[in-house]
C-alpha positions as CSV (number, residue, x, y, z in Angstrom):
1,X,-98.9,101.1,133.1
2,X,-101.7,100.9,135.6
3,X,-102.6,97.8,138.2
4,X,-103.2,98.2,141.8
5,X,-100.8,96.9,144.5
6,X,-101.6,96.5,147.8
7,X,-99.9,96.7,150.3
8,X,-97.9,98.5,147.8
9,X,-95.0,98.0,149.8
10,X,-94.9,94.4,149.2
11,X,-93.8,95.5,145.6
12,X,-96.4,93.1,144.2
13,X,-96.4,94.3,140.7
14,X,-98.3,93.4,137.9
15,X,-97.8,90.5,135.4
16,X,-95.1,91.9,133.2
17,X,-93.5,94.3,135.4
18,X,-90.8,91.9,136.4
19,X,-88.0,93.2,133.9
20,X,-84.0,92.4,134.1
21,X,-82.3,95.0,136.5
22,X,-80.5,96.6,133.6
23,X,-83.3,97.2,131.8
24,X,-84.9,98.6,135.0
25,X,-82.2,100.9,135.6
26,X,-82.4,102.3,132.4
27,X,-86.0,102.5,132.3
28,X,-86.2,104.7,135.7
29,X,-85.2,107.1,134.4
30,X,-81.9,107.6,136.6
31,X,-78.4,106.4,135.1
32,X,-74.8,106.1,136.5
33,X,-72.3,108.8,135.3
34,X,-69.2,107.7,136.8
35,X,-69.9,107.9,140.8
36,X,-72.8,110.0,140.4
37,X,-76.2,109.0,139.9
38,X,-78.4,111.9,137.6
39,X,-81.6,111.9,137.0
40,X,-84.0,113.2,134.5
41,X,-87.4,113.5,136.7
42,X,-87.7,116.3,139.4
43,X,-88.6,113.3,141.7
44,X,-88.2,109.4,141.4
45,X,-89.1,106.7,144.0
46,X,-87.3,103.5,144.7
47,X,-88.3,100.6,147.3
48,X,-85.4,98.3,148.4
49,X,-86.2,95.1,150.0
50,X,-83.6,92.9,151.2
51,X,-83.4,89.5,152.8
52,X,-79.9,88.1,153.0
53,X,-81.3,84.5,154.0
54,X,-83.3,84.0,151.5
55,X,-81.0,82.6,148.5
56,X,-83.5,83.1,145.5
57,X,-85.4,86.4,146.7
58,X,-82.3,88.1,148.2
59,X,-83.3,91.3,146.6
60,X,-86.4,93.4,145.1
61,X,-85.9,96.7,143.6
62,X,-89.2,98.8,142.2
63,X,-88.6,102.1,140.7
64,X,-91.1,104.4,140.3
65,X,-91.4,108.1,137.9
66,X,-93.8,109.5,136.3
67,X,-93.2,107.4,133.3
68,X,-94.2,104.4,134.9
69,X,-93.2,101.3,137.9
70,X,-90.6,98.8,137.2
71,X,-89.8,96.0,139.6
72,X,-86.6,93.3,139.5
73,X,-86.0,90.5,141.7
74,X,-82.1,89.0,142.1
75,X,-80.9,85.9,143.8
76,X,-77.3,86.4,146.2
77,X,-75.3,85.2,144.0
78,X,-76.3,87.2,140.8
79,X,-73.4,89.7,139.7
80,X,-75.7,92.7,139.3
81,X,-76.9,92.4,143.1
82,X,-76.0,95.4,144.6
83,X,-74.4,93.9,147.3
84,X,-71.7,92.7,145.6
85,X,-70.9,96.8,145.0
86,X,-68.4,98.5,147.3
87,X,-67.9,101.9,145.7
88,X,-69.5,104.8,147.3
89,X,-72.0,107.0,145.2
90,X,-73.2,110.2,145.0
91,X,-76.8,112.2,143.3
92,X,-77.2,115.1,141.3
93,X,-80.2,115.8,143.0
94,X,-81.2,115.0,147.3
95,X,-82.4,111.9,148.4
96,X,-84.4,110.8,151.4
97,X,-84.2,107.9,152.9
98,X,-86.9,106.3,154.6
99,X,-86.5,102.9,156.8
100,X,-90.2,100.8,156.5
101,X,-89.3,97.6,158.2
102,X,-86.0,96.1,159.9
103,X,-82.8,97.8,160.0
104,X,-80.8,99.2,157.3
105,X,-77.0,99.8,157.4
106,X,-75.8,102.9,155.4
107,X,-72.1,103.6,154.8
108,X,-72.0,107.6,154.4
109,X,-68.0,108.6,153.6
110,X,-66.5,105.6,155.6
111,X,-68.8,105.7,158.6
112,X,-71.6,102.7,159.4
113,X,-74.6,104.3,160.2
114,X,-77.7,101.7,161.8
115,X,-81.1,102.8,160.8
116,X,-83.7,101.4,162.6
117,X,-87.1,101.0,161.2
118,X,-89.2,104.4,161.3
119,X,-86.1,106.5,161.0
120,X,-85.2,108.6,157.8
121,X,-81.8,110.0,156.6
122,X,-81.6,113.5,154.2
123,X,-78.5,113.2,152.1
124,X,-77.3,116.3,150.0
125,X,-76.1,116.3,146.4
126,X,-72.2,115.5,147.6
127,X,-72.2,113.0,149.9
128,X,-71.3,109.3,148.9
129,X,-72.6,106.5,150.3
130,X,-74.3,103.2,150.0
131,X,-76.5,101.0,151.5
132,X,-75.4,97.4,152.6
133,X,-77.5,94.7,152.2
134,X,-75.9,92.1,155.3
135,X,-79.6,93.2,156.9
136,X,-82.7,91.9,156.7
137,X,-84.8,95.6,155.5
138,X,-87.5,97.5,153.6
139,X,-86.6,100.7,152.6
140,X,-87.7,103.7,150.2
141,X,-85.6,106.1,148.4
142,X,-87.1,109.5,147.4
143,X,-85.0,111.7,144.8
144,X,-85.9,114.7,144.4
145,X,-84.5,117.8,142.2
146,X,-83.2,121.3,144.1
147,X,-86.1,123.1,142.0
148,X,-88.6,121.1,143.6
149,X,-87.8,121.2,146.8
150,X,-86.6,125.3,146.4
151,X,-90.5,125.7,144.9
152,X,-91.5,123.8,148.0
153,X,-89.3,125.6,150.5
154,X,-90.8,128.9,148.9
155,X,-94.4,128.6,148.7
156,X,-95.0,131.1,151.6
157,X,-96.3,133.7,148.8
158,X,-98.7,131.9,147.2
159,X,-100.1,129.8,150.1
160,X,-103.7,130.5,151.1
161,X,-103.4,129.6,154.9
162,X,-102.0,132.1,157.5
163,X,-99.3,130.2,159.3
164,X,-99.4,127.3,156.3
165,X,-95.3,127.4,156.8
166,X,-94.6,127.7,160.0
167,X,-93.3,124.4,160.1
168,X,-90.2,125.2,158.1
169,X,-87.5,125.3,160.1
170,X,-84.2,127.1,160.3
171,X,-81.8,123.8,160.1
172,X,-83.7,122.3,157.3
173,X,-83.3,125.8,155.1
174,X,-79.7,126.1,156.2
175,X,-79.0,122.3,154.9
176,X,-80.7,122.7,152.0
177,X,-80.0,126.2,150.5
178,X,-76.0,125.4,151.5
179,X,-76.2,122.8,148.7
180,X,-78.1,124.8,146.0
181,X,-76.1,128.1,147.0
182,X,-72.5,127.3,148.1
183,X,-69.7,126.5,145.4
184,X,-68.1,124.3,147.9
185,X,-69.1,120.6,147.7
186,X,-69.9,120.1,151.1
187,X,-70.7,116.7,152.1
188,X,-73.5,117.2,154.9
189,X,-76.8,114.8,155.4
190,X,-79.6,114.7,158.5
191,X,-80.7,112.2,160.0
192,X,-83.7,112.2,161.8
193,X,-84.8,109.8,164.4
194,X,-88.2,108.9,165.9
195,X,-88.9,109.9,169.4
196,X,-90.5,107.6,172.1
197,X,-93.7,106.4,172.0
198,X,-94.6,108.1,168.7
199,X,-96.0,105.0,167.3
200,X,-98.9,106.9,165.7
201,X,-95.8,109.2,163.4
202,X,-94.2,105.9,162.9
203,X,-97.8,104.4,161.3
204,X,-98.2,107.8,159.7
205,X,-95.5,108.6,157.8
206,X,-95.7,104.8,156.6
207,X,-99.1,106.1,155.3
208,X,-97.6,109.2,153.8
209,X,-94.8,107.0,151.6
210,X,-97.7,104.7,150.9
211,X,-99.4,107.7,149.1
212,X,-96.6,108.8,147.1
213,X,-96.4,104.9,146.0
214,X,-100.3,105.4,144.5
215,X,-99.8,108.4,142.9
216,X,-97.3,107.1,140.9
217,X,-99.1,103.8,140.6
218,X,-102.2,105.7,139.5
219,X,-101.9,109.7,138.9
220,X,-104.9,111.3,138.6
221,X,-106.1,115.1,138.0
222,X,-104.3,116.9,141.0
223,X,-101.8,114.4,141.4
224,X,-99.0,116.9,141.3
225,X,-100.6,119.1,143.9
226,X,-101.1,116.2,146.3
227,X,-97.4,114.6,146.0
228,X,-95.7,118.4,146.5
229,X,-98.4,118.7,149.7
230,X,-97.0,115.2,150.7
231,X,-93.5,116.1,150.4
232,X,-94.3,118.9,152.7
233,X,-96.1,116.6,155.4
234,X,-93.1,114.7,155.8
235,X,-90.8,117.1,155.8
236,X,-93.0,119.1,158.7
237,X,-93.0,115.9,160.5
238,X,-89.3,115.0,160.5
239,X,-88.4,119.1,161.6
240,X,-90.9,118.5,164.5
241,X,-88.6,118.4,167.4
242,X,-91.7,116.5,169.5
243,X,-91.9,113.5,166.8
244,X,-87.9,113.3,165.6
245,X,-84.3,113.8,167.1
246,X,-82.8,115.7,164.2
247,X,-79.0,115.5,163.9
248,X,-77.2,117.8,160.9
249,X,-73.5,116.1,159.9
250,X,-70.8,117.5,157.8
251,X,-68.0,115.4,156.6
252,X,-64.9,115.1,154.5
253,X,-63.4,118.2,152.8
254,X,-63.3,119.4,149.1
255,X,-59.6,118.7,149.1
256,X,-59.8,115.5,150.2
257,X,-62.6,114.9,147.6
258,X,-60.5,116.0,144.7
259,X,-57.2,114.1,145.9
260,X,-59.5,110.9,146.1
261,X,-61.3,111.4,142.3
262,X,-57.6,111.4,140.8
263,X,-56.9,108.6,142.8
264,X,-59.6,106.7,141.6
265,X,-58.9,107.7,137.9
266,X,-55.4,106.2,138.6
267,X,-57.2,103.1,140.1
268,X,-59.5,102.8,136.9
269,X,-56.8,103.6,133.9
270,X,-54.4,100.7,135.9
271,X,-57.3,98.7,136.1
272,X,-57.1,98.8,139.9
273,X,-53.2,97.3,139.5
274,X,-51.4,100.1,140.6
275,X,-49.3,100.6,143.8
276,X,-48.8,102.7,146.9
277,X,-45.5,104.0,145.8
278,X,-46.9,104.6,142.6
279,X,-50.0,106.7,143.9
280,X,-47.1,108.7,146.0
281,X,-45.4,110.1,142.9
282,X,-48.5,110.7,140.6
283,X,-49.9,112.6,143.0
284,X,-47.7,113.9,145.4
285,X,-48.6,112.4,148.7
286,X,-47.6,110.4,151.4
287,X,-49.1,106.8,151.0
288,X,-50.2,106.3,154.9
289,X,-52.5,110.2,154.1
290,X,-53.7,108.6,150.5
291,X,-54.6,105.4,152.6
292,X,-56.7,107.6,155.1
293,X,-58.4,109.2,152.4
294,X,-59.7,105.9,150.5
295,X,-60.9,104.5,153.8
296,X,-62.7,108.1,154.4
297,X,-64.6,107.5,151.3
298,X,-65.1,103.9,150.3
299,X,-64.2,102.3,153.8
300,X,-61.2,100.2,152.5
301,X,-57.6,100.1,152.1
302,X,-55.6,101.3,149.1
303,X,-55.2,97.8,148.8
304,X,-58.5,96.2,149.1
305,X,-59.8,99.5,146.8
306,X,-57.8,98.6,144.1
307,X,-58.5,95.0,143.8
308,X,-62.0,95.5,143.8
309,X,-61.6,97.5,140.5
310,X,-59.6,94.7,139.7
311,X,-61.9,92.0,140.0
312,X,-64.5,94.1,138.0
313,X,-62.3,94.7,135.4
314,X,-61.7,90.8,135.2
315,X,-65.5,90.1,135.5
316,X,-66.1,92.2,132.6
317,X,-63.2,90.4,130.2
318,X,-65.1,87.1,131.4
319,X,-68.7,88.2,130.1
320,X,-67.1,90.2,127.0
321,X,-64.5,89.2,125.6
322,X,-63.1,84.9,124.8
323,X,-59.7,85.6,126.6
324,X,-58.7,82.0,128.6
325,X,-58.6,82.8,132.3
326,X,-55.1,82.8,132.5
327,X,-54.9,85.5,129.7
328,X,-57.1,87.3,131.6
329,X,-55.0,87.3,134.9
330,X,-51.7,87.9,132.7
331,X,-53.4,91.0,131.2
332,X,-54.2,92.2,134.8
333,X,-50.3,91.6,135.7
334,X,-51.2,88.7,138.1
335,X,-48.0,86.4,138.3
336,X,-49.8,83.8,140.5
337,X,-52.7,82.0,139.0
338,X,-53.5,80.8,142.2
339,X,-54.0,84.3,143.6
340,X,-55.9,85.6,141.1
341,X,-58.6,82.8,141.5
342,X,-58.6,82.9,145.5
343,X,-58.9,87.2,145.1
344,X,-62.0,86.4,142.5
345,X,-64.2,83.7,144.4
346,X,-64.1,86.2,147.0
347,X,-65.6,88.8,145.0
348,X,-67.3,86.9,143.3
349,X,-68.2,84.1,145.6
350,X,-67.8,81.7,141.9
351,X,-64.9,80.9,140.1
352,X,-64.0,82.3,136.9
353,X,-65.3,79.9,134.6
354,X,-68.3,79.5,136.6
355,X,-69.1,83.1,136.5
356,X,-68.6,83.1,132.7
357,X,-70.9,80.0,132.2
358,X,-73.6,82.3,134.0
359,X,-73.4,85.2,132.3
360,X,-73.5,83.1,128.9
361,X,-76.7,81.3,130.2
362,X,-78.4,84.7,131.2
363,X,-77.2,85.9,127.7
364,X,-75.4,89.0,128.8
């Protein structure tokens, strides 16, 4: 697939690339296992663009691989726009995150982070979060396997420059070899955020992501060569202690982590219907700490957790199955009709029926 787009952050694709998100998801080359998101590319590229006032354009993903570029736009009230997802994820490989315009909010294990534009986060292959879309923001998403960025990270031996890696520094190794290394699933990620009056870093590490975008758009011979070298360039720039304010985080514990995966396999098998005292005696633990630990990693309540796997699981009997509504909401153990239908326009922001009649008409 080949077209030129400029600027290519404007994600103006070519005739044809416009494809249904689910078929875009599967197409880039990255799929959802449970929580985690795997991928089978050493390095992928995503551009978010979000504008929460504007109904019918809310949303524009493009996903680019080496296969190819894929682009989707969703009004607000689709079901498949991400914002209507409030489950944390994870990777199997790192992802940077670079902020191209307006401000992004990321929630990394129950803690709002603001990321104003120019500034870029580095999560590792354990930490769950997710962006949320309440902001208007332009944003890039770089994936990118541990053997890349280890063949990266050790290229002093075959590099033909004396001093060609002095800009790796000692934080950035520690982060990154701690993930690839350690058998403990430490949840760390960096952020790194621009100095004063380093307008000219701010223009060029737009220029930097912009390249990646064309050699995706349009690889050529040496292609390979001149996205690892890029990789590198931003990298050194976002280590340089004169151009970014580099701040290393750790959060959460392994313990914790395990505690809230069985949990959330309780959640899923109960179809989110399950209660606190229930939770206590599967596994063992005060409600008030199980709480705690479902805010620390989704940023609700056990409550609020539970009825938002609820509310999926009713979404999906809607598109999938011809159970009556009130079938539905007996299945889920719902006594009150009423509450059912008040807990699902919330989620929803559509009634039942209504949300039904749209996933007819879009023929999922």
């Amino acid at each position: 697939m080949t077209s030129t787009i400029n600027p290519l952050f404007e994600h103006r694709n070519p005739p044809g690339a416009d494809i249904p998100p689910e078929k875009a998801v599967s197409l880039s080359g990255v799929q959802l296992d449970s929580r985690i998101y795997t991928s089978r590319y050493p390095i992928v590229l995503t551009l978010e663009t979000s504008r929460p006032n504007d109904a019918e354009n809310s949303f524009t993903v493009s996903l680019f691989n080496r296969a190819g570029y894929y682009s989707s736009t969703l009004p607000k009230e689709s079901p498949d726009h991400p914002g209507k997802r409030t489950r944390l994820h994870q990777h199997d490989y790192f992802e940077l995150v670079y902020v191209n315009r307006g401000e992004m909010v990321q929630n990394i294990e129950n803690s709002r982070h603001r990321y104003p534009a120019g500034s870029l986060c580095l999560l590792n292959r354990h930490v769950r979060h997710r962006e949320e879309f309440d902001t208007a923001f332009q944003s890039a998403f770089l994936g990118i396997d541990s053997k890349l960025l280890e063949e990266i990270l050790c290229a002093s031996d075959s590099a033909l420059f004396p001093g060609e890696c002095a800009w790796q520094s000692a934080a950035l190794h520690q982060f990154l070899h701690a993930d690839m290394t350690s058998r403990l699933a430490s949840r760390e990620y960096m952020d790194f955020i621009p100095m004063e009056n380093t307008e000219k870093e701010k223009k060029q590490m737009h220029d930097r992501f912009d390249q990646l975008i064309r050699h995706f758009v349009s690889p050529a011979p040496g292609s390979t060569y001149l996205v690892k070298g890029l990789l590198v360039h931003i990298l050194a720039a976002v280590t340089d202690e004169n151009l970014y304010r580099t701040v290393p985080i750790r959060v959460g514990t392994t313990q914790e982590a395990k505690i809230f995966d069985a949990l959330s396999a309780l959640m899923e098998k109960n179809g989110g219907r399950i209660s606190r005292s229930q939770l206590e005696r599967e596994l063992h633990y005060k409600g008030a700490y199980l709480n705690q630990i479902v805010h620390k990693f989704t940023g609700l309540s056990i409550f609020a957790y539970g009825t938002s796997i609820c509310m999926k699981w009713a979404a999906s009997l809607l598109a999938e199955t011809d159970l009556s509504v009130q079938e539905i909401a007996d299945q889920l153990h719902f006594t009150n009709r009423t509450h059912f239908y008040r807990l699902f326009e919330e989620t929803w922001k559509m009634t039942p029926q209504q949300y039904r009649r749209n996933r007819q008409h879009s023929g999922d």
